[in-house]
C-alpha positions in Angstrom: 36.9 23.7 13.9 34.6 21.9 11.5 33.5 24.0 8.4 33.9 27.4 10.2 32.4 28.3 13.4 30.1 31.8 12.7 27.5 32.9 14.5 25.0 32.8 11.3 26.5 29.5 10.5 26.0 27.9 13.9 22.0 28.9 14.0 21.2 28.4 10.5 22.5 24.5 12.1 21.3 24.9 15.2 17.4 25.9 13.7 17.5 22.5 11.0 18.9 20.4 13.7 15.9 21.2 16.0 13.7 21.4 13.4 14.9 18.1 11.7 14.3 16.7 15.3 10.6 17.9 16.1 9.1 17.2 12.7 10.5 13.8 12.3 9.2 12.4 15.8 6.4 14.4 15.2 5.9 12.3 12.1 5.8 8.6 14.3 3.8 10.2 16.8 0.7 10.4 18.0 -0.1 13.9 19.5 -1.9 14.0 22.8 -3.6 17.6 21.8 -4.9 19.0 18.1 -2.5 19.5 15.5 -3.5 23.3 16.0 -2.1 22.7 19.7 0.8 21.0 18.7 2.0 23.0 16.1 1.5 26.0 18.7 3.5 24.4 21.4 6.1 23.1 19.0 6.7 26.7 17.8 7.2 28.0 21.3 9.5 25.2 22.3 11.8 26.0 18.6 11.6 29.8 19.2 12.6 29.1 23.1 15.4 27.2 22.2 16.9 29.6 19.5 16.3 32.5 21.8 18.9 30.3 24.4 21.1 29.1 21.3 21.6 32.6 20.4 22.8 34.1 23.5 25.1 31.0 24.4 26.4 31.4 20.8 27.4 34.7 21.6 28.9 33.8 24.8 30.8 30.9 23.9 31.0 29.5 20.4 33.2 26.8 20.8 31.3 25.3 23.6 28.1 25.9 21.8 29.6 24.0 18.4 30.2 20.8 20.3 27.7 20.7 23.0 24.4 22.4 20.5 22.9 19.0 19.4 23.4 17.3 23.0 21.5 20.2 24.6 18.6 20.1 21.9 18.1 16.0 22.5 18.0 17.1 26.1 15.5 19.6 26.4 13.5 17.6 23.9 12.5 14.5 26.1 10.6 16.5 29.1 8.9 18.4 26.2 7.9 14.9 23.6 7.0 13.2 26.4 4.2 16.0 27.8 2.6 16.3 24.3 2.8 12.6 23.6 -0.1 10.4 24.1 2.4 7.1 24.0 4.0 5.8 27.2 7.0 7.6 28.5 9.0 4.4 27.2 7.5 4.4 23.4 8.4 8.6 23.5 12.1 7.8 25.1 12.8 5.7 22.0 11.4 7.8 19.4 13.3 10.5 20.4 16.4 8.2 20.6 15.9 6.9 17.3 15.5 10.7 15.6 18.7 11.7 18.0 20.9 8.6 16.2 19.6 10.0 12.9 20.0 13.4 13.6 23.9 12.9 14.7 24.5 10.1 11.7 22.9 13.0 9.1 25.6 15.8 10.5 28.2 13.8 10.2 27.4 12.3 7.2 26.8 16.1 5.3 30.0 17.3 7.4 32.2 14.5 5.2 30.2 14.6 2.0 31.4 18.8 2.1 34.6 17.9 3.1 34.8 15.4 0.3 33.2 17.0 -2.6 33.0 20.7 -1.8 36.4 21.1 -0.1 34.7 22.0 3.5 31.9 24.3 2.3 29.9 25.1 5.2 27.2 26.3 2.8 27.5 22.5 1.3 27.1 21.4 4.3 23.9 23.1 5.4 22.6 22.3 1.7 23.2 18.4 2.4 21.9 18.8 5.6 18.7 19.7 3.8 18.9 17.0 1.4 19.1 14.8 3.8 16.5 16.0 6.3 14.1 15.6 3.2 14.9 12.0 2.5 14.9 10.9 5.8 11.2 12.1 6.1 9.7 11.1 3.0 11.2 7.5 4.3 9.6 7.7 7.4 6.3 9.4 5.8 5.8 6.8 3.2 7.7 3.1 5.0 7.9 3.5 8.2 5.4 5.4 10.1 2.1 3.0 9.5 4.6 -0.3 10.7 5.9 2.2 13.6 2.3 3.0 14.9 1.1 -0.2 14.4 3.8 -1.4 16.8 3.3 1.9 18.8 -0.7 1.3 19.4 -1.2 -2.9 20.0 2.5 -4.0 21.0 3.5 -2.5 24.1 5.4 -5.2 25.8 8.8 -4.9 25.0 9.3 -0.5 24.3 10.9 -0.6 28.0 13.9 -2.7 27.0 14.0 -0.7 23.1 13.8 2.5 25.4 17.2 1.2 27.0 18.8 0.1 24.3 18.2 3.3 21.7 19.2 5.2 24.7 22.9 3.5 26.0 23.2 3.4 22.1 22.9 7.3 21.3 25.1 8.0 24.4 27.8 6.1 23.3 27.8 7.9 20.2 27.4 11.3 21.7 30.7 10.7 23.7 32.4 9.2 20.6 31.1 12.3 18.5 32.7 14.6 20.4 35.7 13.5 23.0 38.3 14.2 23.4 37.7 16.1 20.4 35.5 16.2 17.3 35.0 13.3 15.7 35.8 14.9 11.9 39.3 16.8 12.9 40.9 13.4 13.9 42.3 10.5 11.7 40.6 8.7 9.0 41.2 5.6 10.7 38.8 7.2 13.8 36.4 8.5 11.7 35.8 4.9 9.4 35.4 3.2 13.2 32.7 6.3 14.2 30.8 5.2 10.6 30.8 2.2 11.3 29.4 1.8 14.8 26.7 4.6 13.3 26.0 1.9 10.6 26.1 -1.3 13.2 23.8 0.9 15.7 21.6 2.0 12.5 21.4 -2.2 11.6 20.3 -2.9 15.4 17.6 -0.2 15.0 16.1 -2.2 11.3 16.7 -5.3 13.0 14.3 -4.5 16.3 11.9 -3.2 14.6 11.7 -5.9 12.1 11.8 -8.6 15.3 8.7 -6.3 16.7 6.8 -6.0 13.6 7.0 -9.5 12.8 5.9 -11.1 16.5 3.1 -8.5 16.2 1.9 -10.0 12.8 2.3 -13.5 14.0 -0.3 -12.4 17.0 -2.2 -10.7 14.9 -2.5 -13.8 12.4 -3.2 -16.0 15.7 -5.9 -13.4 17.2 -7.7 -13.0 13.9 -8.0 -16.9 12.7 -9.3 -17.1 16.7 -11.9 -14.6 15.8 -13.2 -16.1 12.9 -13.4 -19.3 14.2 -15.4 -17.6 17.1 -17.2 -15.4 14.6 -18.1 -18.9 12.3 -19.6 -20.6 15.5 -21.7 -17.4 15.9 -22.9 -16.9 12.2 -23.4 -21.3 12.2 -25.6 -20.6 15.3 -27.6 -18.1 13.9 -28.2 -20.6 10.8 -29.1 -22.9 12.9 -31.3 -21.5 14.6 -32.8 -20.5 11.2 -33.4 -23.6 9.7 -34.6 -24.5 13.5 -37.3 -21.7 13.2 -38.1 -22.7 9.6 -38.6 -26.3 10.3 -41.0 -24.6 12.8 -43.0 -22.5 10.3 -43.2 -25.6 7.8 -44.8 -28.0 10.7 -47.2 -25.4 11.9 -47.9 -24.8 8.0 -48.5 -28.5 8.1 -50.6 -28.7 11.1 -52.6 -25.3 10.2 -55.4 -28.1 8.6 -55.5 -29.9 12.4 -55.8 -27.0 14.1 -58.9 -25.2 12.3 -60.4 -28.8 12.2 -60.4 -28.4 16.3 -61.1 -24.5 16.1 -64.8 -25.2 14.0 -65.5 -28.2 17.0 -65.0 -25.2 19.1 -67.2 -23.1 17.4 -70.1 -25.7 16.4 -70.0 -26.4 20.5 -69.9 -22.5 21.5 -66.9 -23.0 23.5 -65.5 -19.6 23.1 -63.3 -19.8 26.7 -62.1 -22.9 25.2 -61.2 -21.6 22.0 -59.5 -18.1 23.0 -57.7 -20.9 25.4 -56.2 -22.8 22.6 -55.7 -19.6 20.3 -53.4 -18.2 22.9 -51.7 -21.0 23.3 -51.2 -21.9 19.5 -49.7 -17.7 19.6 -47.9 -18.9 22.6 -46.0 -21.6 20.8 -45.3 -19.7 17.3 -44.0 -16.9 19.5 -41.8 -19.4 21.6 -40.1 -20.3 18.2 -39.4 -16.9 16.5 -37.0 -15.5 15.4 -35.5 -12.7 16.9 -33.8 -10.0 14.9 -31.9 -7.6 17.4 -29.9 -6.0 14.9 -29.6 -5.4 10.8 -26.3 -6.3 11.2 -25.8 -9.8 10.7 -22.4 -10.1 12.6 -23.7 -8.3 15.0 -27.5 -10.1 15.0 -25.3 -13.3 15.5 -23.7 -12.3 18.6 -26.7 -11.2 20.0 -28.8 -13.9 19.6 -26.0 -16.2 20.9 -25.3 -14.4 24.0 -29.4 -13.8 24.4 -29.6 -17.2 25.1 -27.2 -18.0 27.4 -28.1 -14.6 29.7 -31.8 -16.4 29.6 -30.2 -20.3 30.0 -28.7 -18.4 33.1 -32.0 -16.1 34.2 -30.2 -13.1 33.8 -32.4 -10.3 31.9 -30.9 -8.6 28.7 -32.0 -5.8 27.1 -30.5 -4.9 23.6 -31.4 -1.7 21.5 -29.0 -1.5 18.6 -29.4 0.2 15.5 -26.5 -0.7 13.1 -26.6 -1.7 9.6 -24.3 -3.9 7.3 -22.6 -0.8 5.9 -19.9 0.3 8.1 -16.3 -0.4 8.0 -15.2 -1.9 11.0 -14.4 -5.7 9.9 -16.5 -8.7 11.3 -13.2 -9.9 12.9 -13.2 -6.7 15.5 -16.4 -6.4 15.8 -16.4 -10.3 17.1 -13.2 -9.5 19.4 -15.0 -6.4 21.0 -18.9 -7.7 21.7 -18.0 -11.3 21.9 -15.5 -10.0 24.8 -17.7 -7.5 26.3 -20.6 -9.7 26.2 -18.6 -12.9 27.7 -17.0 -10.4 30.2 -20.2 -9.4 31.5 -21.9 -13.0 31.4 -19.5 -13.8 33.6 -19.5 -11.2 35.8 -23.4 -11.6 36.4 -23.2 -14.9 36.8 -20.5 -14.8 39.3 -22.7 -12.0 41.7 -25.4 -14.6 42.5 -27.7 -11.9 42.1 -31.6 -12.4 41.8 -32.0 -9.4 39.5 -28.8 -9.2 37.6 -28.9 -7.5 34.0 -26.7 -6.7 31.1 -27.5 -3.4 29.4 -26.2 -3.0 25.7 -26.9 -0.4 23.1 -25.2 0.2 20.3 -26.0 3.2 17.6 -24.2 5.3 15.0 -23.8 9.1 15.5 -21.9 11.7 13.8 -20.0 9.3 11.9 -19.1 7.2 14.7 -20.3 3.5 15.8 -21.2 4.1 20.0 -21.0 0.8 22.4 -22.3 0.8 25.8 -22.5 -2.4 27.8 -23.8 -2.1 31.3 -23.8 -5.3 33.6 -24.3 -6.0 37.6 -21.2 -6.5 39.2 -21.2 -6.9 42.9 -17.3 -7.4 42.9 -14.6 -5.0 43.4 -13.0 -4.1 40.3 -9.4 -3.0 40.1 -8.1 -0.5 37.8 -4.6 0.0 36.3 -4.5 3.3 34.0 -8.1 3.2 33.4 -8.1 -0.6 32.4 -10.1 -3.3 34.9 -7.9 -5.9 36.1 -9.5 -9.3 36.8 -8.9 -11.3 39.7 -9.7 -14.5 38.1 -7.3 -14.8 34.4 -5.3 -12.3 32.8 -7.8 -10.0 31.2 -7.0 -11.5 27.6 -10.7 -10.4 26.8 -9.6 -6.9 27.8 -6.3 -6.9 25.7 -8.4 -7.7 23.0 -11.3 -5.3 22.8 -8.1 -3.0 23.6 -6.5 -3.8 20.5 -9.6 -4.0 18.0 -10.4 -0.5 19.0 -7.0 0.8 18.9 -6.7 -0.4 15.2 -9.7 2.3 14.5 -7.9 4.6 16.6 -11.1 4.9 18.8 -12.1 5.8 22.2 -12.8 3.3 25.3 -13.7 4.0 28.7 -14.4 1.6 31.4 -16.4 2.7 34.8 -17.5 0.9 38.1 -20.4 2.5 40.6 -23.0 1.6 42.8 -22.7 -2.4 41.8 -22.1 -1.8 37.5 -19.7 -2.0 35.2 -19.6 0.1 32.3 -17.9 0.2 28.9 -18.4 2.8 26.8 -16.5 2.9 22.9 -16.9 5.3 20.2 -15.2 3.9 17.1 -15.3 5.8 13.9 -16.9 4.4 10.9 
């Protein structure tokens, strides 16, 4: 056997291969539960799975030494998967990309002991180490921000990864170990097994790259939409400025006219005429205010454009925000979610032909966190596809977008439909 085949030996391996295993998925993961939680159930699933590796060392060492790191990945996937909150096919490759590092690491620190320390199987478990230590401050420091990027906003193509990472680690499972381990036969054998571990190792890079890189090119494309979409707003809102100050200067202008016809008013007693053309000079200055929903000025914008269409359409609006300039969420996201929520609920309004239809918003800061709620009549049916509304009339682009501005804050979304309204409801921390 390979570097001695002892009881103590075959735990202390069996321990750092599952532990190797749990912290570096845990590291690209995102936990469905608290890290108090996880750290829990990750403990009893490591001291379950020594308890078993103990008494099937006992019982059958040899077995155990070829078939230990297959039966880890095994009872890993059931266990990843229910304290994930990614899709069964994001967890399925994570755990296939740890199980190809995990096999390419024992190999690798079985030949580095053979080589340089003549087979020590103390070497072997100090490389092991070495390795395990490397491998995670590389994932720690390059790859886990890229990874969860790709994890959170690029979920199209994890199915066919999934398949791939998996025939992949198969493959070299069966080449590991049959008809016999992979180490005891020729050199010839063991430079092929290194170099389908590197080829396989390349394929991973290369994926991940490929992903990375189509997600930047959409996110390029989506943000240069939303600024565009964010310039008409802000060019509306100055607009509408220089609209209400031309206002201001011709009533400024016309102030002389009007207490000329205000003292005919009063010389003649007229006082029903007067409060008459009072209330209507109040009438008109009103007409062309200004309205400021919002200290935000992104968010002011967006309002004020969206105000006027719901009226252009009679559909009542009410807005109660209370947000300032100072919060962290960039004017690109906060375009894509209101601009979407807002369109998506003009839309729906108009589309119920209702006499009293309405679109609630409110948006506040609590606790540290930015709260959106946008109500709006709905008198369709809405269908729902893991919480997220399907429309019936284009493919819910708005939806994938509010989706992905809120992921990138890693906040919270919730969509609800009773009684004739729709609901959103996001918490985004700021």
């Amino acid at each position: 056997m390979v570097l001695g085949v002892s009881v103590p030996l075959s735990l202390l391996r069996n321990l750092l291969e599952i532990l190797q295993l749990c912290f570096l998925f845990l590291i690209l993961d995102r936990p469905k539960y608290s890290w108090k939680k996880t750290i829990f159930f990750y403990t009893i699933f490591i001291i379950f799975h020594t308890i078993v590796g103990t008494i099937w060392v006992t019982m059958d060492i040899e077995s155990y030494s070829r078939l230990c790191t297959a039966s880890i990945i095994l009872q890993s996937f059931l266990f990843f998967y229910l304290l994930s909150q990614y899709h069964l096919y994001q967890v399925i490759y994570n755990i296939c990309l740890q199980t190809f590092v995990l096999i390419f690491g024992i190999y690798l620190c079985v030949k580095f002991s053979q080589i340089f320390c003549k087979g020590n199987p103390w070497a072997d478990l100090l490389f092991r180490v070495i390795y395990f230590i490397l491998v995670a401050y590389f994932y720690r420091c390059i790859l886990r921000t890229p990874y969860r990027e790709l994890a959170d906003n690029y979920k199209i193509r994890w199915k066919t990864l999934a398949f791939i990472g998996f025939i992949g680690d198969i493959l070299i499972v069966y080449c590991g170990i049959y008809p016999s381990h992979v180490m005891v036969r020729s050199v010839r054998e063991q430079i092929i097994f290194i170099g389908i571990n590197t080829v396989f190792f390349a394929t991973h890079i290369v994926m991940l790259q490929m992903m990375f890189i189509m997600l930047k090119e959409s996110t390029i494309k989506e943000e240069l939409k939303y600024s565009a979409m964010n310039n008409a707003y802000l060019e509306k809102q100055l607009a509408e400025i220089q609209k209400n100050i031309w206002v201001s200067k011709r009533i400024r202008h016309d102030s002389r006219h009007h207490n000329i016809i205000i003292s005919e008013y009063a010389k003649k007693g007229d006082i029903s005429g007067l409060l008459n053309y009072i209330h209507q000079q109040e009438q008109e200055i009103e007409n062309n205010r200004l309205v400021i929903y919002c200290e935000n000025k992104t968010l002011n914008s967006i309002f004020t454009v969206y105000a006027e269409r719901a009226a252009m359409s009679d559909i009542e609006m009410c807005i109660k925000a209370n947000v300032g300039n100072n919060i962290r969420i960039k004017d690109i996201h906060l375009t894509a979610i209101l601009g979407n929520l807002l369109d998506n609920a003009l839309h729906s309004c108009q589309r119920s032909d209702c006499a009293n239809a309405k679109i609630n918003v409110s948006m506040h800061i609590k606790s540290g966190k930015l709260a959106i709620i946008v109500e709006n009549t709905c008198n369709e049916e809405v269908y729902f596809e893991e919480g997220i509304p399907k429309s019936k009339y284009k493919e819910g682009i708005g939806i994938q977008s509010i989706l992905r501005s809120v992921n990138i804050y890693h906040g919270e979304i919730d969509f609800k439909y009773k009684n004739h309204i729709f609901l959103c409801r996001i918490l985004i921390g700021i």
